[in-house]
C-alpha angles and dihedrals in degrees: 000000000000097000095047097090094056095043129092126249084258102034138110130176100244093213139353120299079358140133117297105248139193122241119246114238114246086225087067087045099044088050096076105075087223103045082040087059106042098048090055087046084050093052098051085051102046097018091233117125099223087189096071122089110201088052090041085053103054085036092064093037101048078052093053085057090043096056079047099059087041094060096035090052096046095041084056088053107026102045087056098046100045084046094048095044093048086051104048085053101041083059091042089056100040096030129358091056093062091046095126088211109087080200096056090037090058086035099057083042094045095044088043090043088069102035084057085041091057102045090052101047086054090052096043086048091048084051104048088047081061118032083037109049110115096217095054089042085050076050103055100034085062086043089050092046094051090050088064101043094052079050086054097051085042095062082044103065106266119129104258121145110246112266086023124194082028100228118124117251082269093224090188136070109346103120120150115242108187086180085072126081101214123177096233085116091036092050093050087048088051105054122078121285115243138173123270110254 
């Protein structure tokens, strides 16, 4: 991750492009029953211990990225193809329509057409890679559900900052999918230990 050298041992970007906040110890968040509750009934569910900080940590970090893929991988699509269909249409309606030629005329939309076509079948592929891939959905199902269950403590009385972790509620897709061996546990082993804070 790009951010990480300039975060703290305890620190996530909330968003993208966003604040620099503090994670929240499990500890706050297990002291609230209910929180307490819903974040074991979570993990049996997602088999993610959302009690844990170091996991917590690389989970909402490896969303942040995430969000920043998302973004980086539509801007590369999605900026081209609005320009170039505003643009074909923009000359079809100044230009190519009072071609005097029918044949030019099919010809400019045909040629137009695939090039439109393309452009979106690249963006629509980029998307689905993306918004499709069972790993990142596993991802954001456990972000989404963290983000409850510190709503939860917060209700509760813990001191948590309002919208914490400051993702949004993620209403697509984030669905679990326990089939899938994902590396969300591998990737927690495998960074470096560090002490609770």
């Amino acid at each position: 991750m790009d951010d990480e050298q300039e975060l703290g041992q305890w620190e996530f970007i909330g968003r993208r492009g966003g604040d620099v906040v503090t994670l929240v110890s499990g500890s706050v968040i297990a002291a609230v029953p209910e929180a307490n509750r819903a974040a074991e009934e979570a993990r049996r569910k997602l088999r993610f211990d959302f009690l844990d900080d170091r996991a917590v940590l690389s989970l909402l970090r490896r969303r942040h990225d995430d969000e920043q893929d998302m973004f980086r991988a539509g801007f590369a699509h999605g900026v081209p193809l609005a320009l170039v269909g505003f643009g074909a249409v923009l000359y079809w309606g100044g230009v190519a329509l009072y071609w005097e030629s029918p044949a030019a005329r099919t010809a400019y939309l045909a040629v137009a057409a695939v090039v439109l076509v393309t452009q979106l079948f690249f963006f629509v592929r980029s998307a689905r890679s993306h918004w499709g891939d069972p790993v990142r959905q596993n991802l954001r199902a456990r972000a989404r559900s963290y983000r409850e269950i510190a709503h939860i403590a917060r209700r509760g009385g813990a001191d948590i900052p309002a919208h914490y972790p400051h993702y949004g509620p993620y209403p697509f897709a984030a669905t679990f999918r326990p089939e899938v061996d994902d590396d969300e546990q591998r990737h927690v082993s495998e960074s470096e230990g560090s002490d609770d804070h």
